[in-house]
gemmi code that builds the backbone of each chain (N, CA, C; Angstrom):
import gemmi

chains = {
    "A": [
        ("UNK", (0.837, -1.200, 0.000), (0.000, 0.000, 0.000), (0.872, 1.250, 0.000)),
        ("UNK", (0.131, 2.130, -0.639), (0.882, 3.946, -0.626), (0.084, 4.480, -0.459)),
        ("UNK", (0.756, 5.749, 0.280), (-0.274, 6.573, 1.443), (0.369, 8.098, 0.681)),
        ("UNK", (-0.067, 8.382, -0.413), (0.089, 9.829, -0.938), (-0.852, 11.117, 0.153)),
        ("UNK", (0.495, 11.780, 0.405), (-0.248, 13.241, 1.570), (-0.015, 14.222, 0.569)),
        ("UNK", (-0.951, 15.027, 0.411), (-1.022, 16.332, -0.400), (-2.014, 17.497, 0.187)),
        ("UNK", (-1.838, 18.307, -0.217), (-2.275, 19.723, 0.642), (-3.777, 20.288, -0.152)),
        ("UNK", (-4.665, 19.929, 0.860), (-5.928, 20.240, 0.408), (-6.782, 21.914, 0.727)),
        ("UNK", (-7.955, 21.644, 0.446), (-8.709, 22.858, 0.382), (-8.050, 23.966, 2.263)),
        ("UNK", (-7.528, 24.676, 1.639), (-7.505, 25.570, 2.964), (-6.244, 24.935, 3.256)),
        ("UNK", (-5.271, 24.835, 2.808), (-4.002, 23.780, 3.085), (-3.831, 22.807, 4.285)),
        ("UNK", (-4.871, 22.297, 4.142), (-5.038, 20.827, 5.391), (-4.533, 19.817, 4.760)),
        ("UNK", (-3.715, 18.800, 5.065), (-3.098, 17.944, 5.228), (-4.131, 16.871, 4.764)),
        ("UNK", (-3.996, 16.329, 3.125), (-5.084, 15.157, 2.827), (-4.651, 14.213, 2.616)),
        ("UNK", (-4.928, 12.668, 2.539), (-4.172, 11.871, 1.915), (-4.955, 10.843, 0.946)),
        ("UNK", (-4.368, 10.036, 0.337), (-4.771, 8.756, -1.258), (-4.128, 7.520, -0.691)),
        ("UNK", (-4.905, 7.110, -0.316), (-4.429, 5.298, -0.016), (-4.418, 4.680, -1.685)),
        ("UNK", (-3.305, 3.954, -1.575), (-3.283, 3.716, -2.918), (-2.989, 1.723, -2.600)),
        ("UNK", (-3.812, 0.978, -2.885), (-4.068, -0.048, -2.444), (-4.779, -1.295, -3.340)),
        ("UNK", (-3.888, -2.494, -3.089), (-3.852, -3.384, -4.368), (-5.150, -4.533, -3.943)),
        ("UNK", (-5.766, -4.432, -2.583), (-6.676, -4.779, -1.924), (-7.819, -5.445, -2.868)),
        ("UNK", (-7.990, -6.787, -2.328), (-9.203, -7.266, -3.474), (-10.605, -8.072, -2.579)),
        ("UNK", (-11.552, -7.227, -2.541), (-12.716, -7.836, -1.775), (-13.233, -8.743, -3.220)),
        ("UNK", (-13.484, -9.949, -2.328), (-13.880, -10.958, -2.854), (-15.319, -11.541, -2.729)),
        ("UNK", (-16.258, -10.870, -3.015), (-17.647, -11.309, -2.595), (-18.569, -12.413, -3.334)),
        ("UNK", (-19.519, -13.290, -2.702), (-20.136, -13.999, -3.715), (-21.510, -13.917, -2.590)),
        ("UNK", (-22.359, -14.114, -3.236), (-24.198, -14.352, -3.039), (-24.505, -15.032, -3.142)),
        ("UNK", (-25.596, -15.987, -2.653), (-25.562, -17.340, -3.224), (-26.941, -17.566, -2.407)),
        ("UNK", (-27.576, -18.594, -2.826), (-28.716, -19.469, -2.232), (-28.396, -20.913, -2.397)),
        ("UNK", (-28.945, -21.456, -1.597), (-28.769, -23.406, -1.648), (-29.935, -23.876, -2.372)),
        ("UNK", (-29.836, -24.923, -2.256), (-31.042, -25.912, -2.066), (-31.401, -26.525, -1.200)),
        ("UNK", (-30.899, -26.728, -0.393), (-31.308, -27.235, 0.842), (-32.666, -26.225, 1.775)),
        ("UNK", (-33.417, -26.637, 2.479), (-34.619, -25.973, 3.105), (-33.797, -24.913, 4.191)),
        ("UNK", (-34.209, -23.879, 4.611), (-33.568, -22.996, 5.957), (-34.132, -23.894, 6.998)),
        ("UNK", (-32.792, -23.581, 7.818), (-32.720, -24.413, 9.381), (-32.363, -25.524, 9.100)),
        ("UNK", (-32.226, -26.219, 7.731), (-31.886, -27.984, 7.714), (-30.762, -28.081, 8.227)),
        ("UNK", (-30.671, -29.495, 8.734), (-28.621, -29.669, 9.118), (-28.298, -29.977, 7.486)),
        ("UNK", (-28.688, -29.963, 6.722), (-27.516, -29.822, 5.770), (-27.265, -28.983, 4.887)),
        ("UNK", (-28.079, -27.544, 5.524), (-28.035, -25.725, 5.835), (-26.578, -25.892, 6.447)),
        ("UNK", (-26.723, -26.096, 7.758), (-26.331, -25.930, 8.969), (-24.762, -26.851, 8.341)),
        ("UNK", (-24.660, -27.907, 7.746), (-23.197, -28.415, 7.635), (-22.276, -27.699, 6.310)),
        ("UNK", (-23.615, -27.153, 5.238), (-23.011, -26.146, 4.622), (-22.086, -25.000, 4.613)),
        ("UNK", (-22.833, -24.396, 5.676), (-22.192, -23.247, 6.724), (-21.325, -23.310, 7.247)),
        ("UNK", (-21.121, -24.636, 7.760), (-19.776, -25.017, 8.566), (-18.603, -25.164, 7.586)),
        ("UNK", (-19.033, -25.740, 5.977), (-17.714, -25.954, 6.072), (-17.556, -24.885, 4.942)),
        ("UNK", (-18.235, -23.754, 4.706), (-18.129, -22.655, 3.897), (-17.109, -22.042, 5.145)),
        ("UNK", (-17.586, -22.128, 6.031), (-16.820, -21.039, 7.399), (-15.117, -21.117, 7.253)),
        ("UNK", (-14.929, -22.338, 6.841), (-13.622, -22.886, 7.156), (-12.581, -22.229, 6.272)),
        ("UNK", (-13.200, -22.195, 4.849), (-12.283, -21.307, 4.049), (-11.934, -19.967, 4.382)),
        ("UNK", (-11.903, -19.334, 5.932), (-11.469, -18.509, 6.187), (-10.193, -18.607, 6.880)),
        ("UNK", (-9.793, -20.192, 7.204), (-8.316, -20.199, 7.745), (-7.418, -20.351, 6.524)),
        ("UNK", (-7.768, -20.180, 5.138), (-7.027, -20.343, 4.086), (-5.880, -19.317, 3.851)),
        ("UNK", (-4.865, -19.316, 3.962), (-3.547, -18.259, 3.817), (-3.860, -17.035, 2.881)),
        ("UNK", (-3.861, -16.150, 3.512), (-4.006, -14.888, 2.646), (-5.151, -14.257, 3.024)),
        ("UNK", (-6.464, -14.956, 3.715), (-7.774, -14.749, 3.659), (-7.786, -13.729, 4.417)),
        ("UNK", (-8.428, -12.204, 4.275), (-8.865, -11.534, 5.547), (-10.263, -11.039, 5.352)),
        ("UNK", (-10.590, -10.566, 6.716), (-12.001, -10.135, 6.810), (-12.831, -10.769, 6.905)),
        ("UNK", (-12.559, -12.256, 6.540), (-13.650, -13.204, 6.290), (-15.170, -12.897, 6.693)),
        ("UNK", (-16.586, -12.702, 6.283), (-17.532, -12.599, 6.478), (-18.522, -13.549, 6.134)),
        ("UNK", (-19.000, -14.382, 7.045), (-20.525, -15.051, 6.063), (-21.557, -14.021, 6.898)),
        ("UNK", (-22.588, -13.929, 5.743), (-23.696, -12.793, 6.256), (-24.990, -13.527, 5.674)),
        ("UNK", (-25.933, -13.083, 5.840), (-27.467, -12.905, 5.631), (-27.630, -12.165, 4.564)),
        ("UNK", (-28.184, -12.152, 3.398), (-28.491, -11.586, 2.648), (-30.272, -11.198, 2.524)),
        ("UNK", (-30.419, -9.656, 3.376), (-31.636, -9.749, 3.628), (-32.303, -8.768, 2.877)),
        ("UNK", (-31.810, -8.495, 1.799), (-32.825, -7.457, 0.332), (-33.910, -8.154, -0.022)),
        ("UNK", (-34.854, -7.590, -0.125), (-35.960, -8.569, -1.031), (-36.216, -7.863, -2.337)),
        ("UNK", (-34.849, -7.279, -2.514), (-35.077, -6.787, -4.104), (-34.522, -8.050, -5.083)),
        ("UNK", (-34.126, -9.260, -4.178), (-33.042, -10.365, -4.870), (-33.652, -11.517, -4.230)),
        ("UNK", (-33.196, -12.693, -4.991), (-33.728, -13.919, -4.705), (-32.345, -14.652, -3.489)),
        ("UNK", (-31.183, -14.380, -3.133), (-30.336, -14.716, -2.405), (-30.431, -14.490, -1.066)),
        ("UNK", (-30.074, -15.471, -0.680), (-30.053, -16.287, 1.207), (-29.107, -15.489, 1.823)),
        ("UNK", (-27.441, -16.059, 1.362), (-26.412, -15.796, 1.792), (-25.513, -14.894, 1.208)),
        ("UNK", (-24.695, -14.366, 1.466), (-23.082, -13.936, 1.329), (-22.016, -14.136, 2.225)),
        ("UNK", (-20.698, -14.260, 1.240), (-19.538, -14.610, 1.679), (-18.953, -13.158, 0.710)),
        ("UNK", (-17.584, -12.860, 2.231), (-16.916, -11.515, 1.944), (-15.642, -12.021, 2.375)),
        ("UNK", (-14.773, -11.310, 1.898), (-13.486, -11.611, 2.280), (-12.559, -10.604, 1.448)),
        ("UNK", (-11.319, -10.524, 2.063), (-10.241, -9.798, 1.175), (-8.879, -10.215, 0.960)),
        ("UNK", (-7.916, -9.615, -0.127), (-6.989, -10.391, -0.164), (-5.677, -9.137, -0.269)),
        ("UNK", (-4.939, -8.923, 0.043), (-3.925, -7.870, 0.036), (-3.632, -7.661, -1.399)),
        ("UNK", (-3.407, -8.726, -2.385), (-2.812, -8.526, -3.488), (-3.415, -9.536, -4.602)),
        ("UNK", (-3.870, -9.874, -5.564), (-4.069, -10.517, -6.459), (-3.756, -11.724, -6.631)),
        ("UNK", (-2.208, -11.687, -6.140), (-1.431, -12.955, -5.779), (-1.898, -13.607, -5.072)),
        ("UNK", (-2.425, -13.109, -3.394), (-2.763, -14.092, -2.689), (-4.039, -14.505, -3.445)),
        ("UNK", (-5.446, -13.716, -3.983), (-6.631, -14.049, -4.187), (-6.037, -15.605, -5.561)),
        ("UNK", (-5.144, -15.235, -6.098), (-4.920, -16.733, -6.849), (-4.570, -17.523, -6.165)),
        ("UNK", (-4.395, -17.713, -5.152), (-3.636, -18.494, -4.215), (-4.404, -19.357, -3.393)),
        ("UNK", (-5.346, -18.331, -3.165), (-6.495, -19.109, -2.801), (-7.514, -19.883, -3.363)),
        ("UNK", (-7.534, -19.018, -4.618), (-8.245, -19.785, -5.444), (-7.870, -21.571, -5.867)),
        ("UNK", (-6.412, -21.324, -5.777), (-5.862, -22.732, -6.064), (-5.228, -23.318, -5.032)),
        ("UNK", (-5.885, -23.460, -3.897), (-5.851, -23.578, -2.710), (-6.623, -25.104, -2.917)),
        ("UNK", (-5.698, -26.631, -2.041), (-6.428, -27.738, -1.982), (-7.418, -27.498, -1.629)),
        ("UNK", (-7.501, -26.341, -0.084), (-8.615, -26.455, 0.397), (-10.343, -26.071, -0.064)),
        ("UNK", (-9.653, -24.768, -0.548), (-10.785, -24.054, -1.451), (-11.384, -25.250, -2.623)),
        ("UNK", (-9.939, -25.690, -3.611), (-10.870, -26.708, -4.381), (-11.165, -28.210, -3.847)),
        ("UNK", (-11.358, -28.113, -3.217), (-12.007, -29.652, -2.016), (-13.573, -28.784, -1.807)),
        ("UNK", (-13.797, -27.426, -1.046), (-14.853, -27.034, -0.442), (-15.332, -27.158, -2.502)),
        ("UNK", (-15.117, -26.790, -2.942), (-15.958, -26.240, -4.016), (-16.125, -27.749, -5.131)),
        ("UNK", (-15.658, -28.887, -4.880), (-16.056, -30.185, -5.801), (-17.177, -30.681, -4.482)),
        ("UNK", (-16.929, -30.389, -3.320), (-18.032, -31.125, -2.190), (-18.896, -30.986, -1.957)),
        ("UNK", (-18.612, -29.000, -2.016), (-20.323, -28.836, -1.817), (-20.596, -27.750, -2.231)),
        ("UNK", (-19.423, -26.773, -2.870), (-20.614, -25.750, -3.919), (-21.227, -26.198, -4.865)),
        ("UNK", (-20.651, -26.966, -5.629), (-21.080, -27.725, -7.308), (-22.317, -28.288, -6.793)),
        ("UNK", (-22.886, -28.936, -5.907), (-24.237, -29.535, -5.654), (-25.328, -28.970, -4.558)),
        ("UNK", (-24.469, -28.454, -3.877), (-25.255, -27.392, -2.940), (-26.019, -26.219, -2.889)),
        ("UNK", (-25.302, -25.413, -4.367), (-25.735, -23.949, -4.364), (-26.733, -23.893, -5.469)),
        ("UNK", (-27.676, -23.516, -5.642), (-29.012, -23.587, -6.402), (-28.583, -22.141, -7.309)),
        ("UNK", (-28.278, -21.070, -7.007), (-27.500, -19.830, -7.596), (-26.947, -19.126, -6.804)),
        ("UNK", (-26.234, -18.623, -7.658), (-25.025, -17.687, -7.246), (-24.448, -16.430, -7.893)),
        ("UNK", (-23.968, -15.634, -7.638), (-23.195, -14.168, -8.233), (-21.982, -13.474, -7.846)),
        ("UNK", (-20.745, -13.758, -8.225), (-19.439, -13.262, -7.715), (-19.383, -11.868, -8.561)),
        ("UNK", (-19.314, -11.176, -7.041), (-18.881, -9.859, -7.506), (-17.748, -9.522, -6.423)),
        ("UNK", (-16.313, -9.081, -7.450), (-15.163, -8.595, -6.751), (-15.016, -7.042, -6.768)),
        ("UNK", (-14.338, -6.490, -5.490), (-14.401, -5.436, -5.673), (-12.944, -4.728, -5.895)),
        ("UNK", (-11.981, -3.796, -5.766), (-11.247, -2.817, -5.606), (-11.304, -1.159, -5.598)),
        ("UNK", (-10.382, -0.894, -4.692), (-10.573, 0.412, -4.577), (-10.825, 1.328, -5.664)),
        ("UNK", (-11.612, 2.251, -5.846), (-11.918, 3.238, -7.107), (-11.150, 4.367, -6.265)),
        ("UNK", (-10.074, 4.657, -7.825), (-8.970, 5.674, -6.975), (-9.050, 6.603, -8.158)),
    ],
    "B": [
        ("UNK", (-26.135, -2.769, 20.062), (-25.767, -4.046, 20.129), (-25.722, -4.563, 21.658)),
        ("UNK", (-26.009, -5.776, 21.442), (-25.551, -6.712, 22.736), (-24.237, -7.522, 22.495)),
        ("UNK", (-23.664, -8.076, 23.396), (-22.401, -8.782, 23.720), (-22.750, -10.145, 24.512)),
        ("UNK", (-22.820, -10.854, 24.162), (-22.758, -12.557, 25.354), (-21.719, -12.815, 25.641)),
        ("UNK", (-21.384, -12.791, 26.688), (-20.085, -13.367, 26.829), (-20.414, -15.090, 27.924)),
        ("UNK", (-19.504, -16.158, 27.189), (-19.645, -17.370, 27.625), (-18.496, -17.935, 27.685)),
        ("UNK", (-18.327, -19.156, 28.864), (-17.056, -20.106, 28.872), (-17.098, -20.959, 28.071)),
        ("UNK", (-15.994, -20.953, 27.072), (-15.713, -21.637, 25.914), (-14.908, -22.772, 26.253)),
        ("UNK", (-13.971, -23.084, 25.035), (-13.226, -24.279, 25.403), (-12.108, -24.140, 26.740)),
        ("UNK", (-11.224, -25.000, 27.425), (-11.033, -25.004, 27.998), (-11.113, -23.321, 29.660)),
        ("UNK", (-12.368, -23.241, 29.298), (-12.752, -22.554, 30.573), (-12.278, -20.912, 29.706)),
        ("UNK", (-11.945, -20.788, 28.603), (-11.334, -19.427, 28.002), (-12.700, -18.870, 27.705)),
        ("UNK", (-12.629, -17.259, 28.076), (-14.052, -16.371, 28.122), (-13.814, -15.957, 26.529)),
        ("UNK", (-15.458, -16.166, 26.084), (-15.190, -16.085, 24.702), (-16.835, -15.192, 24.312)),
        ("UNK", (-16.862, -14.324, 23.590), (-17.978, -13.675, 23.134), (-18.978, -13.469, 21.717)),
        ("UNK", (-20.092, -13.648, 21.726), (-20.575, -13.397, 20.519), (-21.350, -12.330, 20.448)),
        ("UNK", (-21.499, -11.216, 19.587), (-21.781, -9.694, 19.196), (-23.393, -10.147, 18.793)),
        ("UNK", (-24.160, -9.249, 18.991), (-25.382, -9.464, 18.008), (-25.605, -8.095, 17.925)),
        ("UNK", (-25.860, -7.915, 16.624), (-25.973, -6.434, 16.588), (-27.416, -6.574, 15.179)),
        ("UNK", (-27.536, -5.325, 15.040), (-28.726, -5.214, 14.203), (-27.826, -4.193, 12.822)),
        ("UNK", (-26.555, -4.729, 13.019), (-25.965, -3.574, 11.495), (-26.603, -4.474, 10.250)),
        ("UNK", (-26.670, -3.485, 9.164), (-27.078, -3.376, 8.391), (-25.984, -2.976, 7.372)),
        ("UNK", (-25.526, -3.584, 6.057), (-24.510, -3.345, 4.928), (-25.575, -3.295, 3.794)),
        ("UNK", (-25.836, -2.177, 3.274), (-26.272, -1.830, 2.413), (-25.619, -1.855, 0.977)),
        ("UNK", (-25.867, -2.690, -0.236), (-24.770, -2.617, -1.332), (-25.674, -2.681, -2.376)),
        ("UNK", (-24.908, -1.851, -3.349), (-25.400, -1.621, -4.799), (-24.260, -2.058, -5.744)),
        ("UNK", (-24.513, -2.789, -6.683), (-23.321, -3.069, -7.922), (-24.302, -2.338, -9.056)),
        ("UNK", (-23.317, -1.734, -9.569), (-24.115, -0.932, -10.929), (-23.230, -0.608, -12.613)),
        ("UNK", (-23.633, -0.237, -13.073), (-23.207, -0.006, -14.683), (-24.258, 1.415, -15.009)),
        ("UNK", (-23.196, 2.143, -15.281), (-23.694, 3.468, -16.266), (-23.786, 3.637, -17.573)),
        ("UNK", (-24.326, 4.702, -17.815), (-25.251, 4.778, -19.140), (-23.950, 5.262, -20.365)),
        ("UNK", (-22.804, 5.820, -19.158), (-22.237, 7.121, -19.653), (-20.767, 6.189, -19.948)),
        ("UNK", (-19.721, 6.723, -20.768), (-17.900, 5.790, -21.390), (-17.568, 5.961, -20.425)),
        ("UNK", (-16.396, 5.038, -19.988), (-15.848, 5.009, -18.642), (-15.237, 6.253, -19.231)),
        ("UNK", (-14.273, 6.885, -17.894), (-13.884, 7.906, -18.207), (-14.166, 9.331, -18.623)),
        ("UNK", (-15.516, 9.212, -18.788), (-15.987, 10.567, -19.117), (-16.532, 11.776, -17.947)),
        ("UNK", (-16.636, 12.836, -18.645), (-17.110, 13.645, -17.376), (-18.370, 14.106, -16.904)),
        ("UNK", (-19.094, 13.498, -17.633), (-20.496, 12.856, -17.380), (-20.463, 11.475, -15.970)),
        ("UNK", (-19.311, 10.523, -16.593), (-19.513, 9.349, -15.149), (-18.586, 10.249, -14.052)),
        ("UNK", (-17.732, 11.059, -14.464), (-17.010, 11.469, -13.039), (-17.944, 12.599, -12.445)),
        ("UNK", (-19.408, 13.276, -12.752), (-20.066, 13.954, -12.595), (-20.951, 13.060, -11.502)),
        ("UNK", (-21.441, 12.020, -12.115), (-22.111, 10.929, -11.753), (-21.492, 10.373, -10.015)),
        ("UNK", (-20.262, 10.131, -10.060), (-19.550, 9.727, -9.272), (-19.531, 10.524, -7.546)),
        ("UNK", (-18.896, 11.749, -8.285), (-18.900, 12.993, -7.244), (-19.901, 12.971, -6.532)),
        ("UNK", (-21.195, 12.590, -7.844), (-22.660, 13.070, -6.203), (-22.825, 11.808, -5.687)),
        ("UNK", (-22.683, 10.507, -6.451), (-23.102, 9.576, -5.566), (-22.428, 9.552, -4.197)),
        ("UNK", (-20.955, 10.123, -4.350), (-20.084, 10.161, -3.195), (-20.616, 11.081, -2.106)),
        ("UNK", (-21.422, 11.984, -2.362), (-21.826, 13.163, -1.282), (-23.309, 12.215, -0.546)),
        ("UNK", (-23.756, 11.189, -1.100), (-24.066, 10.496, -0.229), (-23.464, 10.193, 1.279)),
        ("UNK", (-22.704, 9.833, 1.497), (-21.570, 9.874, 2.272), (-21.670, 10.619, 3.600)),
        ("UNK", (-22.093, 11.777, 3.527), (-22.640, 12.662, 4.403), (-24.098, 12.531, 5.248)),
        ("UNK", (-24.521, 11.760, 4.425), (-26.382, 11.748, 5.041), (-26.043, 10.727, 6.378)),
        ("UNK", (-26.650, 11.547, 7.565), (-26.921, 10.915, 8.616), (-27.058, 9.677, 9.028)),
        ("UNK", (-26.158, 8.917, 9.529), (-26.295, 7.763, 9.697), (-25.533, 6.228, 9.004)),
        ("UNK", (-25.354, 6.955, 7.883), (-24.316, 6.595, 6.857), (-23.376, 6.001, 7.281)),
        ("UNK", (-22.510, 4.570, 7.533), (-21.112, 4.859, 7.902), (-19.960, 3.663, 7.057)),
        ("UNK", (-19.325, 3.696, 7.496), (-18.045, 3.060, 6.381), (-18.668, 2.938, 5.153)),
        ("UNK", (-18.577, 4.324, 4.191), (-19.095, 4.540, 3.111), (-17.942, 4.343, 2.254)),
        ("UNK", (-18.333, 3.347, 1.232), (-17.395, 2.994, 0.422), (-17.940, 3.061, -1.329)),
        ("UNK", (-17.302, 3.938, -1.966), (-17.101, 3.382, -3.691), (-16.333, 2.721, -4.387)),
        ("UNK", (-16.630, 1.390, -4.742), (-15.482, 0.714, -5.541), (-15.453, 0.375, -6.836)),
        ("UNK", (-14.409, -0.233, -7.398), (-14.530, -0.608, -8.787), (-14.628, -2.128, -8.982)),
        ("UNK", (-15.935, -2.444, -9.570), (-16.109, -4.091, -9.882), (-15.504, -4.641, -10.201)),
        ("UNK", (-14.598, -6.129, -10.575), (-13.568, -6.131, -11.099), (-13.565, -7.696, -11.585)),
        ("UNK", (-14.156, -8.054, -11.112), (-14.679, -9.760, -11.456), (-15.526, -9.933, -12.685)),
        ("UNK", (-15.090, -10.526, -13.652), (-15.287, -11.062, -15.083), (-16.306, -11.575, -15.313)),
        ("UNK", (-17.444, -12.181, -13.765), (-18.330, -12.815, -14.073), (-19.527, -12.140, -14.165)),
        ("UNK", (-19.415, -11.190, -14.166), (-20.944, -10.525, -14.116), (-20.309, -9.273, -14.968)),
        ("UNK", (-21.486, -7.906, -15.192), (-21.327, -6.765, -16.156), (-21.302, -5.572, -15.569)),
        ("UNK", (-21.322, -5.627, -14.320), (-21.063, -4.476, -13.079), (-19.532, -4.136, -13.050)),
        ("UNK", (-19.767, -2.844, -13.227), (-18.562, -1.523, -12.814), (-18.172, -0.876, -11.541)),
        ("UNK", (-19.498, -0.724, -11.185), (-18.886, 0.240, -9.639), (-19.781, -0.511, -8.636)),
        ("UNK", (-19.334, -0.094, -7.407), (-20.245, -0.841, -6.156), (-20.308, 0.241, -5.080)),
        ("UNK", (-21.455, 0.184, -4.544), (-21.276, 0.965, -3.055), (-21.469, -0.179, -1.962)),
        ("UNK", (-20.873, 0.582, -0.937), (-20.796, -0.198, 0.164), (-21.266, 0.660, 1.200)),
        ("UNK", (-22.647, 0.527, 2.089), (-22.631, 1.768, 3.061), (-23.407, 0.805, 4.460)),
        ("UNK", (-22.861, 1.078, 5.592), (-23.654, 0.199, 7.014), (-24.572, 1.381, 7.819)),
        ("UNK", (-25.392, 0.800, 8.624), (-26.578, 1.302, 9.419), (-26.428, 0.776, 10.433)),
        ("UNK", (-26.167, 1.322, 11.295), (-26.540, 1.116, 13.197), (-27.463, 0.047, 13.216)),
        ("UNK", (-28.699, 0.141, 12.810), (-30.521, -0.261, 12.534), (-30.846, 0.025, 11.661)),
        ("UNK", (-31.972, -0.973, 11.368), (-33.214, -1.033, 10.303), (-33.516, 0.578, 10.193)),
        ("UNK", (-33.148, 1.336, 11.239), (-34.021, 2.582, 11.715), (-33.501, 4.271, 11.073)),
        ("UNK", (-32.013, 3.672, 11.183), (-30.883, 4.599, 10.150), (-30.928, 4.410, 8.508)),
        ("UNK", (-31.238, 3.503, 8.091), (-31.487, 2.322, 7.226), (-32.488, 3.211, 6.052)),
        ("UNK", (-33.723, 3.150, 6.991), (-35.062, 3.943, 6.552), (-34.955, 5.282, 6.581)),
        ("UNK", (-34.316, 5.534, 7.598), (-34.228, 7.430, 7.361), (-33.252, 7.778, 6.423)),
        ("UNK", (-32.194, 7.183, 6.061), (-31.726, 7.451, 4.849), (-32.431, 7.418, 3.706)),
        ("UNK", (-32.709, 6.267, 3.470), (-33.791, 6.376, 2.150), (-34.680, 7.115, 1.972)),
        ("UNK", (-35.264, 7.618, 3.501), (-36.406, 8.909, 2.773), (-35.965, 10.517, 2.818)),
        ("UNK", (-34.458, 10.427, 3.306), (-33.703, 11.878, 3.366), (-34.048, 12.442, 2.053)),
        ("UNK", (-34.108, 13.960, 2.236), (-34.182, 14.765, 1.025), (-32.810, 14.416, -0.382)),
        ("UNK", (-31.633, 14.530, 0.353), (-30.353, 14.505, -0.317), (-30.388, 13.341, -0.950)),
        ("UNK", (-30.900, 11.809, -0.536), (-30.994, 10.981, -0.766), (-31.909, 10.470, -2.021)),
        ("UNK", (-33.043, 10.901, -1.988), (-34.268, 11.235, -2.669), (-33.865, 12.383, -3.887)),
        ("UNK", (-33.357, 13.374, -3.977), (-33.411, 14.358, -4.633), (-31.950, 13.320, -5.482)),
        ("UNK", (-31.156, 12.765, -5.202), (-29.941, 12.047, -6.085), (-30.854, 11.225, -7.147)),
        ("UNK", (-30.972, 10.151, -5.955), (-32.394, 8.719, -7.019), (-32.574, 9.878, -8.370)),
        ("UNK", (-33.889, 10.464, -8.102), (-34.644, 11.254, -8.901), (-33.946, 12.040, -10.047)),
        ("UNK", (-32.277, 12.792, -9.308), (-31.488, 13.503, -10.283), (-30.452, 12.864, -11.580)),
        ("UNK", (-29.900, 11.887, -10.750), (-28.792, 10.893, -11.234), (-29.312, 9.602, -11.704)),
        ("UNK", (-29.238, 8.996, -10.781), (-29.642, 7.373, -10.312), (-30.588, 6.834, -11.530)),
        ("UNK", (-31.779, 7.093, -11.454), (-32.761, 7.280, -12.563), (-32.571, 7.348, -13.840)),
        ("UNK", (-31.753, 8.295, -14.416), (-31.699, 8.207, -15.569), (-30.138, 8.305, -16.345)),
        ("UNK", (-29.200, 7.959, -15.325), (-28.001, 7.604, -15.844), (-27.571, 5.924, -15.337)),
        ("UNK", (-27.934, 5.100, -14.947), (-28.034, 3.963, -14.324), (-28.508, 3.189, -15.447)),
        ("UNK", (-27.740, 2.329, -15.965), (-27.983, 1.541, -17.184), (-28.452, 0.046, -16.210)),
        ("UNK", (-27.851, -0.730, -15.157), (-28.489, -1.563, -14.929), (-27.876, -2.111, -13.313)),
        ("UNK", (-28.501, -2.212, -12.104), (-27.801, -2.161, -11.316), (-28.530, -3.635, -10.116)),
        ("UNK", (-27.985, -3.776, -8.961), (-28.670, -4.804, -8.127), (-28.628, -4.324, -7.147)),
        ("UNK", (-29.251, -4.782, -6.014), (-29.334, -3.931, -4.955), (-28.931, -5.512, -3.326)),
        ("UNK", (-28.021, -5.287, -2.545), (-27.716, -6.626, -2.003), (-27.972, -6.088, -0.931)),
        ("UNK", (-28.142, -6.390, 0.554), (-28.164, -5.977, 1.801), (-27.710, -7.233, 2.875)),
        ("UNK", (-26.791, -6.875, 3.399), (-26.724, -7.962, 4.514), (-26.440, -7.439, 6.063)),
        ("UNK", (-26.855, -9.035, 6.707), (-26.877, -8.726, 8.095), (-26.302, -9.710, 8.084)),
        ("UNK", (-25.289, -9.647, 9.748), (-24.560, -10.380, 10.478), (-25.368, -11.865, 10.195)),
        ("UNK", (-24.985, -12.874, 10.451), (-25.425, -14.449, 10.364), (-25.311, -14.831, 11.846)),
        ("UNK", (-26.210, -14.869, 12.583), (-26.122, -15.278, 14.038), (-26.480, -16.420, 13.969)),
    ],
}
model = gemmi.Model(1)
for chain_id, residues in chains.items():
    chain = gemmi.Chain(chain_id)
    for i, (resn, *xyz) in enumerate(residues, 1):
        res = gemmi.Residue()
        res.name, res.seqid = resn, gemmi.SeqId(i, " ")
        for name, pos in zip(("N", "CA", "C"), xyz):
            atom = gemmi.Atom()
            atom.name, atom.element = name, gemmi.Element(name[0])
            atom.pos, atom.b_iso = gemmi.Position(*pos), 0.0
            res.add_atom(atom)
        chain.add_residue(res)
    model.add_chain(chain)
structure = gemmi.Structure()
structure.add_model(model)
structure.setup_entities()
C-alpha cells in the first residue's frame, strides 16, 4: 500500500491510499430448506475457508434485500491478487468447491471489488 | 448491540456480538464511457451520499470480477433497520435517485446484509 499526503482545500493535510486490496464477494442461495442440518453443515464448512492463507475479513452474512432472490453472502479480502490466486488454487478451497458448492448452491453471483482511486 | 459473553473451550471467556448492522450494497453499470465527465459527474454526487446521517463506512469501488457486467459498487452500514429507513427517505438521498440514479443507471442490483447469528 501507498499513502500519498497532499495539501488540500484551505491547506489541510489530505491523503490517497493507494491499495492493491481485493474484496472478494459472492451471493448465493442453496437448495437445501432454511434451518436444515444440511443448511447448517453447509455453513460449517463454507466457514472454514477462512483459515485459508491470505484470507482476511472473512464474512458469512445474511443476505436480507428482497429486491433479490439470495439467502447468503460470503466476503473476504486479499492484500494482493497474488494471494486471491492463491487461494483460489488452494487444496482447500478446491475440495470445499467439488463437495459442496457444485451440488449445494441452487445460484449464485461473484462480484469482486477494488478500490476506485 | 448486545455482547454474550460465555465459557468456551477449555474454561477461556469467549464472546458473541449481536448487533442489528445493516450493509447496504449496490453493484451498478452506467449509461455514460468510462472515463468521461459525465460518469465522473455521476460519481462525485453519488459520493456526497456519504454525508447523510447515519451513513457509515461509506465505500465506492470498482467491480472487477469477469463474471458478471457491473462496474462500480457501493458499500454503506446502518446502526438499525431505523438509520437504514431514514436514509432512504432523506431529502439529499431522494433528490440524487430522482437527479442521477434514474436516468443515468444503465443496470444495477441492490444486495443488503446482516450479520449471520
Amino acid at each position: 500500500m501507498i499513502i500519498i499526503y497532499f495539501s488540500g482545500p484551505e491547506g489541510i493535510l489530505q491523503s490517497i491510499k493507494i491499495t492493491d486490496m481485493i474484496r472478494h464477494t459472492v451471493v448465493f442461495k442453496l437448495v437445501h430448506p432454511k434451518s436444515s442440518p444440511e443448511e447448517k453443515l453447509f455453513l460449517d464448512a463454507i466457514s472454514k475457508l477462512s483459515a485459508i492463507p491470505g484470507v482476511e475479513n472473512f464474512e458469512l452474512l445474511k443476505q436480507i434485500s428482497r429486491e433479490n432472490n439470495y439467502d447468503y453472502g460470503l466476503s473476504m479480502e486479499f492484500a494482493t491478487a497474488k494471494e486471491y490466486e492463491d487461494y483460489n488454487r488452494h487444496p482447500d478451497h478446491i475440495r470445499f468447491v467439488e463437495t459442496f458448492w457444485k451440488t449445494e448452491v441452487a445460484d449464485f453471483l461473484e462480484l469482486d471489488y477494488a478500490p476506485l482511486i
